[in-house]
MIDREN-249492 format. One record per residue (C-alpha): z, y, x; residue in one letter. Coordinates in steps of 0.05 Angstrom, whole numbers, plus 5000, padded with zeros to 4 digits. Last residue first. Layout:
BEGIN
ZYXa/...
This chain:
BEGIN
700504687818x/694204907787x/695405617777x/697005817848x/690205377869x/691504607880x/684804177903x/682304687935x/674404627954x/671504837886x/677605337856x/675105797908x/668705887872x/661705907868x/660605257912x/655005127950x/658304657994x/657404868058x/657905638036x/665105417989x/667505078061x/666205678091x/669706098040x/675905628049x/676205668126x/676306458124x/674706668191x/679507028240x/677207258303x/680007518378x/676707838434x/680307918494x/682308498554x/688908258585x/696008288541x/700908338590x/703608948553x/702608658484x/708008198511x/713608688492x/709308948420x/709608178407x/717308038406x/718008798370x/714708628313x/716809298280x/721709168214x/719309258142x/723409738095x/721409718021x/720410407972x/713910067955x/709010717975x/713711118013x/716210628049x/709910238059x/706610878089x/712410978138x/711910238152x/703710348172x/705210978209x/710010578260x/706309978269x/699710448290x/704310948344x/707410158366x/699809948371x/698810618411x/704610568460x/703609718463x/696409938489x/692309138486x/688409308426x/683608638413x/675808698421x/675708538338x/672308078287x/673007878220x/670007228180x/666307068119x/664707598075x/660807268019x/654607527991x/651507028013x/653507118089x/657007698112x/660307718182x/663908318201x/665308688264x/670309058298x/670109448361x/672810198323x/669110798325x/672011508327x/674611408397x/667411428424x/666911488498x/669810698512x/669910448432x/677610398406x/680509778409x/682709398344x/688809248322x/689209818266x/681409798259x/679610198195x/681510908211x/676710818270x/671010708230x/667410148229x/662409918298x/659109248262x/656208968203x/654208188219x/648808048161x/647207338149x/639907178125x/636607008058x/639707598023x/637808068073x/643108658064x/642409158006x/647708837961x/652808958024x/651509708027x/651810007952x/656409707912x/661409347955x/660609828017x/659910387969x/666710217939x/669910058002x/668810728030x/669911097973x/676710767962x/678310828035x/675911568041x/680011697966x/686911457991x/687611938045x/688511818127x/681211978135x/681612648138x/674412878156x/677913248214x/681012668234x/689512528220x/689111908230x/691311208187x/690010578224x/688310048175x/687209248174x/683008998106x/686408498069x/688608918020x/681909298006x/680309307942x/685608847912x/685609087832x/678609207839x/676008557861x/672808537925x/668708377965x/674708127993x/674907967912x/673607978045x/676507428117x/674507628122x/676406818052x/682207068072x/679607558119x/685507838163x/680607828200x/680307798156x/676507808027x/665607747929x/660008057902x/660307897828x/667907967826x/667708077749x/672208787757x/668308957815x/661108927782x/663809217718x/666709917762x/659309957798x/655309797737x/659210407700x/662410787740x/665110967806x/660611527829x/663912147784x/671511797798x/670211757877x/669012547884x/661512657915x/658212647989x/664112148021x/666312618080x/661912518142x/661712348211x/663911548220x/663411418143x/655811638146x/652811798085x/647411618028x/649110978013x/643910468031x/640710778091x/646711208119x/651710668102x/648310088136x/646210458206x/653110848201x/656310108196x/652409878243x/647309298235x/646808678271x/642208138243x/643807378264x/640707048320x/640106598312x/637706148257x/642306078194x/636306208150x/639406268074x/636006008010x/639106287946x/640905927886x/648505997892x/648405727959x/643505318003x/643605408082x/637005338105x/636204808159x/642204388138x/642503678183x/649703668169x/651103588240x/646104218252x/649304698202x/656504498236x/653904818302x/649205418266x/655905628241x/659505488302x/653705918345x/653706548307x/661606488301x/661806468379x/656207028377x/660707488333x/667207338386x/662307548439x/661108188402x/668108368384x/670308248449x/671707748504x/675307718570x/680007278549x/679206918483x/681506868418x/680906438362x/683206448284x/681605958232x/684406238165x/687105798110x/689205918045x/695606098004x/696106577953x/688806337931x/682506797928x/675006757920x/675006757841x/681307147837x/688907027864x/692107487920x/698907737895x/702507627953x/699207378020x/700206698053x/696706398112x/695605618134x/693105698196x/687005278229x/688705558301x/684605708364x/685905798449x/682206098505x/686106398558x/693106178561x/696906698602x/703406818576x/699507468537x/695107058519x/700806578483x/704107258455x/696707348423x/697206688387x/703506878347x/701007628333x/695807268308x/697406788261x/696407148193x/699907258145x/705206748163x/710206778099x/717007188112x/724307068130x/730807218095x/729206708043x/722106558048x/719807228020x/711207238012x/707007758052x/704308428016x/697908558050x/695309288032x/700609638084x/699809238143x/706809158178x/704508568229x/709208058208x/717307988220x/722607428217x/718106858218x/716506288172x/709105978182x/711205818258x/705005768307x/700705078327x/695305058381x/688304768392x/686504908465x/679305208477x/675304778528x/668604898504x/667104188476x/674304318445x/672404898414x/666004628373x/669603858363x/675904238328x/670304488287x/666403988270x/673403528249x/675304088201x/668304158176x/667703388163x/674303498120x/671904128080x/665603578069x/670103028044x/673803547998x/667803787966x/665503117956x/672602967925x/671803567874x/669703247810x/675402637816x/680203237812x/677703577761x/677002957722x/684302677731x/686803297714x/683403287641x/685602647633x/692802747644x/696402397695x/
């Protein structure tokens, strides 16, 4: 072994001692509550067709990009609380906060929503916080109060105040390429901010380099009056939200933004009275967006109307067919009402440890192999 590799991995075993004190602190959270610890393929013949994740060929198969649609056939079959550490894999995805590969820990249960699954990850951070007697979270030089609960703030509330407009009403106030200059473009370009639910370490880089803005994220393109099914809404959208909104939160406390626009909740449900909202939520802490919430779509019609538009966009944009998940649109049907989660295990790993990178608490990144 060279020297050189013998040193970067001899500097990163208390890293790896604490990612494994996390894994054991978890399990011990959703066991305590009598959640079942389950297992799903990582090759399978289809995955949710989400047009900024590109998943990984395995032969003839794909890469897990996620276990949900897995985990949500088990709902629908009746188990009612259940989580997953998953090993995911996404094309493409490498930067300070990203790896090809990487873990999510996804949970889901029945009769929940995208606020109850915000106060389970309230209470697990505050959980593994307490066996590793951390008051105030330490990372990157700040001091962060984990104690509950956490600020809520809506994504109108957030974007109104900091940005100067209201994704859920409004058009963006000014063309993307007069606003995205300057200290905005440098500040994506060297990551300084920051991936989901589909969050790889919500899973936001996620905050989010500029060659990636947005892959992770889930969509559901409309055809609104404010057109949100073009190009230049997302952009704008994530630009401010990376420029403008998320620098403005407390930096000493998490930040859970909630209520997005529809447009940007493809498996989400739909707010009762307000179909222009969707239930999802976010967790920001340092900077960092950590996990990604949603009260879970259980209308196989509409998530089949969603699948459909998001292949038609990935055929025109890539020129590549992708098939419906038609396993998992069947038992959406029996789907009840649940909230479900995904929160990047190797970004909370990197908040316990006070690490500024990725690279910190995985012992073999892409390049590293």
């Amino acid at each position: 072994m060279a020297e050189a590799e013998r040193r970067r991995l001899s500097r990163l075993k208390p890293n790896l001692e604490r990612r494994a004190h996390i894994y054991r602190h978890v399990r011990d959270f959703f066991q305590a509550q009598g959640f079942l610890e389950i297992e799903t393929p990582v090759r399978m013949p289809e995955v949710a067709p989400e047009q900024h994740i590109s998943p990984c060929a395995a032969e003839d198969w794909l890469l897990s990009t996620s276990p949900e649609l897995h985990m949500k056939r088990l709902l629908s079959a009746g188990y009612e609380k259940i989580f997953q550490f998953g090993r995911c894999f996404r094309k493409g995805e490498r930067g300070r906060w990203h790896n090809p590969e990487f873990t999510l820990l996804e949970w889901y249960r029945i009769g929940g929503d995208y606020q109850s699954m915000i106060d389970d990850t309230e209470k697990l951070v505050a959980a593994i916080a307490g066996v590793l007697k951390i008051k105030h979270l330490g990372y990157q030089g700040q001091k962060i109060d984990l104690s509950l609960p956490w600020p809520r703030v809506t994504v109108s509330e957030a974007f109104r105040k900091s940005a100067g407009w209201d994704p859920i009403k409004d058009a963006p106030p000014q063309p993307l390429d007069s606003r995205f200059r300057g200290n905005d473009r440098s500040r994506l370009d060297s990551g300084l901010l920051r991936n989901d639910r589909r969050g790889q370490d919500s899973g936001p880089d996620k905050i989010r380099d500029l060659n990636g803005l947005r892959r992770n994220e889930r969509r559901k393109r409309d055809s609104s009056d404010i057109d949100r099914g073009n190009d230049s809404y997302f952009e704008q959208f994530d630009v401010d939200l990376v420029t403008k909104v998320v620098p403005d939160f407390a930096p000493d406390r998490p930040t859970v933004l909630l209520d997005y626009p529809a447009a940007l909740g493809s498996l989400a449900r739909l707010k009762p009275g307000d179909p222009s909202i969707a239930e999802r939520a976010e967790v920001f802490i340092g900077g960092l967006e950590l996990a990604n919430a949603f009260s879970e779509l259980n209308d196989p019609a509409e998530q089949t109307r969603r699948f459909r538009e998001e292949i038609r966009e990935i055929g025109l944009r890539t020129g590549q067919q992708r098939t419906m998940p038609s396993k998992f649109l069947k038992a959406l049907a029996d789907l009840p009402e649940c909230g479900g989660i995904a929160l990047g295990v190797d970004r909370l790993v990197m908040l316990f440890c006070d690490a500024a990178t990725i690279d910190d608490v995985m012992p073999f990144t892409a390049d590293k192999m």
